[in-house]
PQR file of N, CA, C, O and H, with PARSE charges and radii, in Angstrom:
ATOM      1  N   UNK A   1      98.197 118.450 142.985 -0.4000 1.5000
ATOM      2  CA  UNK A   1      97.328 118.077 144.083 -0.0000 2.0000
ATOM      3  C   UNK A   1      96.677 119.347 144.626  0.5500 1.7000
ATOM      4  O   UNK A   1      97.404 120.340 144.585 -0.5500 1.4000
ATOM      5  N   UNK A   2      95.257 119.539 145.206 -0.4000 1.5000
ATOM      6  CA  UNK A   2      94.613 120.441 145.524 -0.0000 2.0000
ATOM      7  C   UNK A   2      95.294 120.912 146.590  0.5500 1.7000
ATOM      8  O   UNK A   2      96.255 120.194 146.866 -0.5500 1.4000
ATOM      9  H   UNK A   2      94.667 118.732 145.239  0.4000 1.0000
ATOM     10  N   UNK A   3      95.124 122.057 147.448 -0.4000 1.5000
ATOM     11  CA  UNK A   3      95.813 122.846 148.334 -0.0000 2.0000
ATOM     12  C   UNK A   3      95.097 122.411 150.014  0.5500 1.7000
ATOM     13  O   UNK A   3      95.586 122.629 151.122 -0.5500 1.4000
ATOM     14  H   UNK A   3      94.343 122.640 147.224  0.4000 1.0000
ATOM     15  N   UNK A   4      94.172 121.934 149.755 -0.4000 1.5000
ATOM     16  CA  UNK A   4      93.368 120.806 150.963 -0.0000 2.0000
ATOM     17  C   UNK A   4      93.069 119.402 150.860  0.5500 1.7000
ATOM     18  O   UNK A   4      92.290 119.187 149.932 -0.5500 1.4000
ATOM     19  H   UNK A   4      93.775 121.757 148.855  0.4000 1.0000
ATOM     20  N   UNK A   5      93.464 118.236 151.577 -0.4000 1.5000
ATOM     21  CA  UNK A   5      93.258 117.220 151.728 -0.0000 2.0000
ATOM     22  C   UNK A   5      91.992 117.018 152.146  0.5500 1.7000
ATOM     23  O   UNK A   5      91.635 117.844 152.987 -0.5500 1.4000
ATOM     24  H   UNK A   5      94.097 118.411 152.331  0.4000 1.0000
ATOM     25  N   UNK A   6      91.068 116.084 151.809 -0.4000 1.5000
ATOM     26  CA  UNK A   6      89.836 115.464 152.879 -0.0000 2.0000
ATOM     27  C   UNK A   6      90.335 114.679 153.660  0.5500 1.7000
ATOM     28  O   UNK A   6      91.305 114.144 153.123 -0.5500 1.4000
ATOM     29  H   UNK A   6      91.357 115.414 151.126  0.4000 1.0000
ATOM     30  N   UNK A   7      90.100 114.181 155.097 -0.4000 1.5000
ATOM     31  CA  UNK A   7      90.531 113.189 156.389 -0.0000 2.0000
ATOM     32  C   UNK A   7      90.182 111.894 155.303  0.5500 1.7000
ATOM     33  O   UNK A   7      91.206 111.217 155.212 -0.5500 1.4000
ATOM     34  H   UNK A   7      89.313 114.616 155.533  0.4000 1.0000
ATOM     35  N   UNK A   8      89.433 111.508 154.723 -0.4000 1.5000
ATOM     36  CA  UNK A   8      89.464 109.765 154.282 -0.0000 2.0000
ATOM     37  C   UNK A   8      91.199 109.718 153.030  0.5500 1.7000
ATOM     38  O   UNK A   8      91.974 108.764 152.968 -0.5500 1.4000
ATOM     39  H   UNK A   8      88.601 112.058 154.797  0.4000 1.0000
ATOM     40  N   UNK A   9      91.292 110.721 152.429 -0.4000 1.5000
ATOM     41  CA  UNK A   9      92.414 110.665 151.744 -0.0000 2.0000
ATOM     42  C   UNK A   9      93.825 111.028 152.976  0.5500 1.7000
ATOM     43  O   UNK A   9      94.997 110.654 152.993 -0.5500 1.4000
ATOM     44  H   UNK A   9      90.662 111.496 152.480  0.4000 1.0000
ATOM     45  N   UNK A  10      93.271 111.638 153.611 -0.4000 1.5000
ATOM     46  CA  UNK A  10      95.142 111.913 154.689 -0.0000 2.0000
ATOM     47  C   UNK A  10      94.894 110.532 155.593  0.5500 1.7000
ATOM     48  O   UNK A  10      95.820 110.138 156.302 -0.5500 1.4000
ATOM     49  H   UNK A  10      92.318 111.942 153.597  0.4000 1.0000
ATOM     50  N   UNK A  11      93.586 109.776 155.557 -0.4000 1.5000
ATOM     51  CA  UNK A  11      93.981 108.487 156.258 -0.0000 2.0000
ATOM     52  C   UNK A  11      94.964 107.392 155.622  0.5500 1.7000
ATOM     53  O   UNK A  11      95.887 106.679 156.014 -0.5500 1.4000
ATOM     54  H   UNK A  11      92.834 110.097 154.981  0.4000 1.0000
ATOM     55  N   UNK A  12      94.000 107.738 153.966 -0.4000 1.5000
ATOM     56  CA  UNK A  12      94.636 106.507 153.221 -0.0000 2.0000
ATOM     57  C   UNK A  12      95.921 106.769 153.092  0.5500 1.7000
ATOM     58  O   UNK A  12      96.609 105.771 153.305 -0.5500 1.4000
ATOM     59  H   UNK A  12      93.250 108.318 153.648  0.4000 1.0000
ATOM     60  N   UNK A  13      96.673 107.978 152.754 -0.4000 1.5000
ATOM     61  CA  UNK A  13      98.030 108.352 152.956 -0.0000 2.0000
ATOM     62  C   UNK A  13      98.801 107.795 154.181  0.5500 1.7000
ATOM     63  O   UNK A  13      99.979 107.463 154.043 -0.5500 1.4000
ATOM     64  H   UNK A  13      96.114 108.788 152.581  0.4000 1.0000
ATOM     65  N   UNK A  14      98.303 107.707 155.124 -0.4000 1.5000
ATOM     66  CA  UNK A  14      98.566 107.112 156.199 -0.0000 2.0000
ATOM     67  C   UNK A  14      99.229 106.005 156.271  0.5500 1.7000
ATOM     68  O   UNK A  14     100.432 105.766 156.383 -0.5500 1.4000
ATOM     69  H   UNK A  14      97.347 107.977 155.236  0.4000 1.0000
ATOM     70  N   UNK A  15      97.843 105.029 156.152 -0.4000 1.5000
ATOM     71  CA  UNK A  15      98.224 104.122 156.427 -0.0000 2.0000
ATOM     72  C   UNK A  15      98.892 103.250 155.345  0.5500 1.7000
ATOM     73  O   UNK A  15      99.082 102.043 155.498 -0.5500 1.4000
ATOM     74  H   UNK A  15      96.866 105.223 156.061  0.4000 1.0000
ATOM     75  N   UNK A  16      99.304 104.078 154.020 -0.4000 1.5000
ATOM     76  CA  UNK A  16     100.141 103.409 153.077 -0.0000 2.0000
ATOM     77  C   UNK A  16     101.757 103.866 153.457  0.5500 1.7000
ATOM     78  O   UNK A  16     102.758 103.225 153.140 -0.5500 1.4000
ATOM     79  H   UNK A  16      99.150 105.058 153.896  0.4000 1.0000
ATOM     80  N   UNK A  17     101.729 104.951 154.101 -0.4000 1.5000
ATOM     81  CA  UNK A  17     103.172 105.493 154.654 -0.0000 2.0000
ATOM     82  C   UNK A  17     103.598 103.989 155.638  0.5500 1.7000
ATOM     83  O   UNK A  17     104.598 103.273 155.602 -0.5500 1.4000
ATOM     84  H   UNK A  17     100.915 105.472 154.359  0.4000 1.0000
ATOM     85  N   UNK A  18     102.534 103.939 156.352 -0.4000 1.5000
ATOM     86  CA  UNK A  18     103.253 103.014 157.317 -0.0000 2.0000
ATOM     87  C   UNK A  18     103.698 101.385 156.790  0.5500 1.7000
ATOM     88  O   UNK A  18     104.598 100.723 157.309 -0.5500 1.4000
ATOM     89  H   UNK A  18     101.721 104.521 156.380  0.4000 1.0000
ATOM     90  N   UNK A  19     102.906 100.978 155.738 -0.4000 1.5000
ATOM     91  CA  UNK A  19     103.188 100.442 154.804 -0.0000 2.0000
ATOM     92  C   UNK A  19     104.774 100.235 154.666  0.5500 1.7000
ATOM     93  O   UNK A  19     105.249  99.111 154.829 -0.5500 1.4000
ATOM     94  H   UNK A  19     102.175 101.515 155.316  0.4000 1.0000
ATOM     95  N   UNK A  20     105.520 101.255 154.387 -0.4000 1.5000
ATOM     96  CA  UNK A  20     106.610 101.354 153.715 -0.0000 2.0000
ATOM     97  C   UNK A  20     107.769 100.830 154.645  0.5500 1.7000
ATOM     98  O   UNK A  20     108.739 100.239 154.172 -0.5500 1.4000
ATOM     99  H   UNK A  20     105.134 102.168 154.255  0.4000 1.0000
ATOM    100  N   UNK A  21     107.629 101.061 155.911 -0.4000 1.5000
ATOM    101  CA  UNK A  21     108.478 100.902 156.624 -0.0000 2.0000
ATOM    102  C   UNK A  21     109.306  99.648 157.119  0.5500 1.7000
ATOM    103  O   UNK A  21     108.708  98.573 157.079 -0.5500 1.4000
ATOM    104  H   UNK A  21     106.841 101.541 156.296  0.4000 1.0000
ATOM    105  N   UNK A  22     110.671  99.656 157.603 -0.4000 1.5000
ATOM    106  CA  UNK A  22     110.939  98.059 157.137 -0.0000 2.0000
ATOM    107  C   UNK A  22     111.256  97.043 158.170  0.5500 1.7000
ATOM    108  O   UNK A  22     111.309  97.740 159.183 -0.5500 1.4000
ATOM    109  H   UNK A  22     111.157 100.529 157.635  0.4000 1.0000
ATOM    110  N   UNK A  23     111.417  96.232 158.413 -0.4000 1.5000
ATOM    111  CA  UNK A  23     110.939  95.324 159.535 -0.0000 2.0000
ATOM    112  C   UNK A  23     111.884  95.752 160.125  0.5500 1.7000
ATOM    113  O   UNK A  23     112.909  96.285 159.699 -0.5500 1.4000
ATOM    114  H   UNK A  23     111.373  95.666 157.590  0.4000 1.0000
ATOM    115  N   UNK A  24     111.273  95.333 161.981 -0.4000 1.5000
ATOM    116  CA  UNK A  24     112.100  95.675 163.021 -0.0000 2.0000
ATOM    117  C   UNK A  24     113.511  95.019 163.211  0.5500 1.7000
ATOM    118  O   UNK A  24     113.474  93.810 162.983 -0.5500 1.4000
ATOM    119  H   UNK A  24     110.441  94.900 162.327  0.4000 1.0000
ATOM    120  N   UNK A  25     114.672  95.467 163.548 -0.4000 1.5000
ATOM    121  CA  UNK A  25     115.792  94.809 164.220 -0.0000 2.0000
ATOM    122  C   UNK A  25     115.720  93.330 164.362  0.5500 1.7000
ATOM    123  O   UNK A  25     116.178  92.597 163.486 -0.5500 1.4000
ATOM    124  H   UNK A  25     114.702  96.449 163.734  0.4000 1.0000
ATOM    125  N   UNK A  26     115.108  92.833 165.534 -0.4000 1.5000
ATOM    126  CA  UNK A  26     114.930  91.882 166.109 -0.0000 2.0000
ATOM    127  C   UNK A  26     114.747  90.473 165.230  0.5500 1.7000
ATOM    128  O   UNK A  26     114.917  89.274 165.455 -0.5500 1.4000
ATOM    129  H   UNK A  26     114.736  93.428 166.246  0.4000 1.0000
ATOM    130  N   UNK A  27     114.237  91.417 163.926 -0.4000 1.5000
ATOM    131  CA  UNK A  27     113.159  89.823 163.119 -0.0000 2.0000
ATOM    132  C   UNK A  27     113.852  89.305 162.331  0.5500 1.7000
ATOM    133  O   UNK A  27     113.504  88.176 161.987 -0.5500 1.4000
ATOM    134  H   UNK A  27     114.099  92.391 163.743  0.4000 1.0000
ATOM    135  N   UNK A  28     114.919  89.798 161.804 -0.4000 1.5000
ATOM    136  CA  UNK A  28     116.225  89.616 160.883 -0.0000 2.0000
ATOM    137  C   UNK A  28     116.662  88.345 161.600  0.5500 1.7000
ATOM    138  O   UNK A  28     116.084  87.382 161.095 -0.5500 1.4000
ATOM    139  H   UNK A  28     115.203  90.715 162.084  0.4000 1.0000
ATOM    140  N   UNK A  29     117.697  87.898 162.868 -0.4000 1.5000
ATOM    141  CA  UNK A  29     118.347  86.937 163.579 -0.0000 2.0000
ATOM    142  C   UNK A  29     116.971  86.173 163.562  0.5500 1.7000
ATOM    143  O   UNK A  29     117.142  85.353 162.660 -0.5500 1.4000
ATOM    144  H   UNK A  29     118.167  88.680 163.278  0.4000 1.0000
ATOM    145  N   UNK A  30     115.658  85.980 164.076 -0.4000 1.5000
ATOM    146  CA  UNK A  30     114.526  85.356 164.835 -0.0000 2.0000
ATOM    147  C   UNK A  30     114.323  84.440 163.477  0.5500 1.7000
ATOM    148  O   UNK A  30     114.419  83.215 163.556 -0.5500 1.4000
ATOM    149  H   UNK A  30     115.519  86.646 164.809  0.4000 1.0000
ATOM    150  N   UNK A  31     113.955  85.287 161.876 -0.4000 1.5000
ATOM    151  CA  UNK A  31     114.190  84.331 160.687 -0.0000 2.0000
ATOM    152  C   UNK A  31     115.263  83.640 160.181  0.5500 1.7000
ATOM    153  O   UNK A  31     115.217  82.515 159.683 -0.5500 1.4000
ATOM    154  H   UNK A  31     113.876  86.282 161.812  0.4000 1.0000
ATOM    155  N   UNK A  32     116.405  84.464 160.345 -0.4000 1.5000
ATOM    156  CA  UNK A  32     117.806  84.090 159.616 -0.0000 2.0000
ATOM    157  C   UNK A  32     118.319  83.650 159.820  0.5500 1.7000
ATOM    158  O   UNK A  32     118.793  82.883 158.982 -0.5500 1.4000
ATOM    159  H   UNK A  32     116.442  85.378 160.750  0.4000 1.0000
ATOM    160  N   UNK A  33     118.863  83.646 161.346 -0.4000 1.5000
ATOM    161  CA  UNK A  33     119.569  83.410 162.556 -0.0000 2.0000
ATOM    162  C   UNK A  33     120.457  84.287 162.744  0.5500 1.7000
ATOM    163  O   UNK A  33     120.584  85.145 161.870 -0.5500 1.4000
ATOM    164  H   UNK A  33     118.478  84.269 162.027  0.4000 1.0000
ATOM    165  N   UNK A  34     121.386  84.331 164.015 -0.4000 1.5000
ATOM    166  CA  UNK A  34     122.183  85.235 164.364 -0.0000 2.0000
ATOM    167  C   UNK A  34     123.541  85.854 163.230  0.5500 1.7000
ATOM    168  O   UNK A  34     123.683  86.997 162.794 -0.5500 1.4000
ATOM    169  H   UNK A  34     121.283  83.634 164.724  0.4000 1.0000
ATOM    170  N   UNK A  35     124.136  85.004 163.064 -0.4000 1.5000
ATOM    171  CA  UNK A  35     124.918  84.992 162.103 -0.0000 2.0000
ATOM    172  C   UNK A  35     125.222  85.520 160.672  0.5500 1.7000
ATOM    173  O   UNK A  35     126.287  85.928 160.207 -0.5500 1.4000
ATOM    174  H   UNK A  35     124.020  84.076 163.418  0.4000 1.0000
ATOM    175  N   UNK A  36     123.844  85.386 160.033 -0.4000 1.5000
ATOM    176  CA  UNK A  36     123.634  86.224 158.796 -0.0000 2.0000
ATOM    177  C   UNK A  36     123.051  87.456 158.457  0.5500 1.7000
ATOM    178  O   UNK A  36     122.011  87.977 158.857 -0.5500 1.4000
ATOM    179  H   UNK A  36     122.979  85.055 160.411  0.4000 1.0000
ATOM    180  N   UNK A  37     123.827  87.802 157.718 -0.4000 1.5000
ATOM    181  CA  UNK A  37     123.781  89.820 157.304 -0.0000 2.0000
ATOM    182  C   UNK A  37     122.669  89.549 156.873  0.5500 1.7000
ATOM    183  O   UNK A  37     122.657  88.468 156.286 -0.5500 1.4000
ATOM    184  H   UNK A  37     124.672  87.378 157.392  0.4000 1.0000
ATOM    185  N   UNK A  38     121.042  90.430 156.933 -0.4000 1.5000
ATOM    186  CA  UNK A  38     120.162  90.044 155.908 -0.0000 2.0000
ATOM    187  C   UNK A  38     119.480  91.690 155.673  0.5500 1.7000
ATOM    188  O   UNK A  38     118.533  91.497 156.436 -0.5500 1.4000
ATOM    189  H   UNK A  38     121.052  91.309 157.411  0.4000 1.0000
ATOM    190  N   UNK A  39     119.334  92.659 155.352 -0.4000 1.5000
ATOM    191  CA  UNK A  39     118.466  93.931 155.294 -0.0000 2.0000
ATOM    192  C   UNK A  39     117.091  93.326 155.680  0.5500 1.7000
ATOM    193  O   UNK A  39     116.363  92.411 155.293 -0.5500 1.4000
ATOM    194  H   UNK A  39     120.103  92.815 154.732  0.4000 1.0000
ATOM    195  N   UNK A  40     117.095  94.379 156.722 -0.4000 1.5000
ATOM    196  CA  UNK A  40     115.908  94.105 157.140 -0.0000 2.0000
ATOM    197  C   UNK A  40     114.523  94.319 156.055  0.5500 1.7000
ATOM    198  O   UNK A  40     113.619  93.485 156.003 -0.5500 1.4000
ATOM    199  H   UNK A  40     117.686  95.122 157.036  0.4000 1.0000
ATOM    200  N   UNK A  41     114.546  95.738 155.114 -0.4000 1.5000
ATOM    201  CA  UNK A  41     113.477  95.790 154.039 -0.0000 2.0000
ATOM    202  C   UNK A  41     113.509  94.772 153.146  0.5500 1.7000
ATOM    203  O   UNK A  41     113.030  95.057 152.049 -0.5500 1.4000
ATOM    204  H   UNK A  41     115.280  96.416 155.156  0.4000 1.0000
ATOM    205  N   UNK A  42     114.140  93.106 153.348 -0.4000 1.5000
ATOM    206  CA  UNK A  42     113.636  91.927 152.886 -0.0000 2.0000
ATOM    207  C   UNK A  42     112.590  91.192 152.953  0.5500 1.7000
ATOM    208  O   UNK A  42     111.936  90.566 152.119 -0.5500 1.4000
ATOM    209  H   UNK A  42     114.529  92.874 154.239  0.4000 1.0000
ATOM    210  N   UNK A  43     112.500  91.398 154.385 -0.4000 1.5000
ATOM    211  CA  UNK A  43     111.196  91.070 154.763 -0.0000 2.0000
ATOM    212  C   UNK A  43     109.854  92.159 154.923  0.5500 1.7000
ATOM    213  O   UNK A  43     108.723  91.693 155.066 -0.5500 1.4000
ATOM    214  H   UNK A  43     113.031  91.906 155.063  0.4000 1.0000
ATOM    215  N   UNK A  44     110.036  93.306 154.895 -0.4000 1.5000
ATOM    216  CA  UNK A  44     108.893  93.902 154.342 -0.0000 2.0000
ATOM    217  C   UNK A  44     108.240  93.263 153.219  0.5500 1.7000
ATOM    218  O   UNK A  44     108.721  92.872 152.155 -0.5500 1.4000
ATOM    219  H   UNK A  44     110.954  93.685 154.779  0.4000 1.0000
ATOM    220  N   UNK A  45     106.864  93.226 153.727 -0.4000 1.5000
ATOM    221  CA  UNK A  45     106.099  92.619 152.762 -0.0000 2.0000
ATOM    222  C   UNK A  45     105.677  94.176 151.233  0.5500 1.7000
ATOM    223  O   UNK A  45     105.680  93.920 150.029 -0.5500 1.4000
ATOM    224  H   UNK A  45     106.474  93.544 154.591  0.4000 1.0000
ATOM    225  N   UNK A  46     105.535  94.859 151.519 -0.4000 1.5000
ATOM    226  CA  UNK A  46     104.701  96.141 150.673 -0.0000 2.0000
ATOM    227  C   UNK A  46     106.343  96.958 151.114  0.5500 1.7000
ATOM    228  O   UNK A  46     106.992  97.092 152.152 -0.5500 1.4000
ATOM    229  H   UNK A  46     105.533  95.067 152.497  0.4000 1.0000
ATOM    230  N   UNK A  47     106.523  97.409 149.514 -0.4000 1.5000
ATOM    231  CA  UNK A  47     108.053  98.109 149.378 -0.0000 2.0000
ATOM    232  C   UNK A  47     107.053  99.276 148.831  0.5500 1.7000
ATOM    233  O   UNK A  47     106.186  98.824 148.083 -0.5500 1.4000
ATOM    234  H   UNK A  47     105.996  97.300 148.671  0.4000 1.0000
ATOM    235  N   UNK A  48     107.001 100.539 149.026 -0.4000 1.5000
ATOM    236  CA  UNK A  48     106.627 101.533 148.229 -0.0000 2.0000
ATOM    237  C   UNK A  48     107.412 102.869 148.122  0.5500 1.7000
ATOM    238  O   UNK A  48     108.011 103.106 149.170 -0.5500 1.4000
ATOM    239  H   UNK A  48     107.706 100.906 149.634  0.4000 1.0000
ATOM    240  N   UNK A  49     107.541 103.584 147.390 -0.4000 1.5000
ATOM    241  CA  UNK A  49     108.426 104.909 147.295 -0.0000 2.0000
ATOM    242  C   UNK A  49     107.254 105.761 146.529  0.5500 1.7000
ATOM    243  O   UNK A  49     106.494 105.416 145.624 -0.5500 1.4000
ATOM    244  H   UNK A  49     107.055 103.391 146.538  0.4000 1.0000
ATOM    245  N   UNK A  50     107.359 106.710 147.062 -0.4000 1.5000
ATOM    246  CA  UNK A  50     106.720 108.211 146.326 -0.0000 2.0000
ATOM    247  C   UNK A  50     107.043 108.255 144.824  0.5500 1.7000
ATOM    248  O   UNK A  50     106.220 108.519 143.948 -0.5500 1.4000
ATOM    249  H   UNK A  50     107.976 106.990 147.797  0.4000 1.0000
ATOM    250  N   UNK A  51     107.920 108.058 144.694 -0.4000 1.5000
ATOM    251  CA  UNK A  51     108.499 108.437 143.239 -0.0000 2.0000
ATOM    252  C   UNK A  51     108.227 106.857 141.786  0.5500 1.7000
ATOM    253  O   UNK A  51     107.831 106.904 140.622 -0.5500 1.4000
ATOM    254  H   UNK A  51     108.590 107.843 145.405  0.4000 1.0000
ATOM    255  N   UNK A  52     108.612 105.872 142.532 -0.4000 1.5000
ATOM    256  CA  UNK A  52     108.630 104.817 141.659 -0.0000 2.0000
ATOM    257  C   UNK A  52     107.185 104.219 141.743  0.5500 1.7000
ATOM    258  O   UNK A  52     106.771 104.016 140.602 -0.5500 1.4000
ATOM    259  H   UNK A  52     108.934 105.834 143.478  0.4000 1.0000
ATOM    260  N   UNK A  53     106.372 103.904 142.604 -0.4000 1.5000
ATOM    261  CA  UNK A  53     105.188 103.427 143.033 -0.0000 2.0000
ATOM    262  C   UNK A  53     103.948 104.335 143.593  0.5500 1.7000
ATOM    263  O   UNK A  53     103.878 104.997 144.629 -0.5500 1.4000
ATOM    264  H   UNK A  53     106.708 104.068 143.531  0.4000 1.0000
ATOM    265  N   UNK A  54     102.836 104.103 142.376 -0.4000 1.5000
ATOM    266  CA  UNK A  54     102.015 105.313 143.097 -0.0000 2.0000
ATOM    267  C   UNK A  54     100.684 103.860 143.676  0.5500 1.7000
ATOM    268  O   UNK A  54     100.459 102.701 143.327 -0.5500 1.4000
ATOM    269  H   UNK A  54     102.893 103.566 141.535  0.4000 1.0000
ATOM    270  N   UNK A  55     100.203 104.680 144.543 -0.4000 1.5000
ATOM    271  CA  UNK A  55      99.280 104.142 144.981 -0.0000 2.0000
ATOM    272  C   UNK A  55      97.579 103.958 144.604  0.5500 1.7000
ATOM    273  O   UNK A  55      96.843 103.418 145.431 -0.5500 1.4000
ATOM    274  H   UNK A  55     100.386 105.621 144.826  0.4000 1.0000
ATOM    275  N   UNK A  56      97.183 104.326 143.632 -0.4000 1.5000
ATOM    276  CA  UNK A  56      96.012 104.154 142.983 -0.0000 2.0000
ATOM    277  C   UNK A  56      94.720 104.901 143.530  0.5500 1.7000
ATOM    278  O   UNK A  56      93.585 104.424 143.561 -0.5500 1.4000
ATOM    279  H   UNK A  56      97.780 104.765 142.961  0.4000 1.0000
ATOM    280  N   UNK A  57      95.160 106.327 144.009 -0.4000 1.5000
ATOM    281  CA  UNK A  57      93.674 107.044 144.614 -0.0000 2.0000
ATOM    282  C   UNK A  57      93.648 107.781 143.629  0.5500 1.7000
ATOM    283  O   UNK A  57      92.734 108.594 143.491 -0.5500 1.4000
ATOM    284  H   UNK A  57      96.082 106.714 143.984  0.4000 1.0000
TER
END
C-alpha cells in the first residue's frame, strides 16, 4: 500500500471498519429472549476481517 491515503479511500476504510462490529448487548435478549446464550456477532449482518475478507478497492 502507498505511504499516503486519499480522504475518499480512508472514508471507504471507514465505513467498512464500522461494518465489522457486532451487535449491541441489548439486541441478543430483545430477539432471543432473556434466557438464551446467543453471540452477539450472530446477528451482525456484514462479518469482515482484514485477513480472511478483502474488500474490493
Amino acid at each position: 500500500m502507498s505511504k499516503y491515503l486519499h480522504n475518499a479511500k480512508k472514508r471507504r476504510l471507514l465505513k467498512k471498519g464500522k461494518q465489522t462490529k457486532w451487535a449491541p448487548f441489548w439486541v441478543v435478549p430483545k430477539i432471543f429472549g432473556l434466557g438464551r446464550r446467543v453471540h452477539p456477532s450472530r446477528i451482525t449482518k456484514v462479518k469482515r476481517h482484514w485477513r480472511r475478507k478483502k474488500i474490493g478497492m
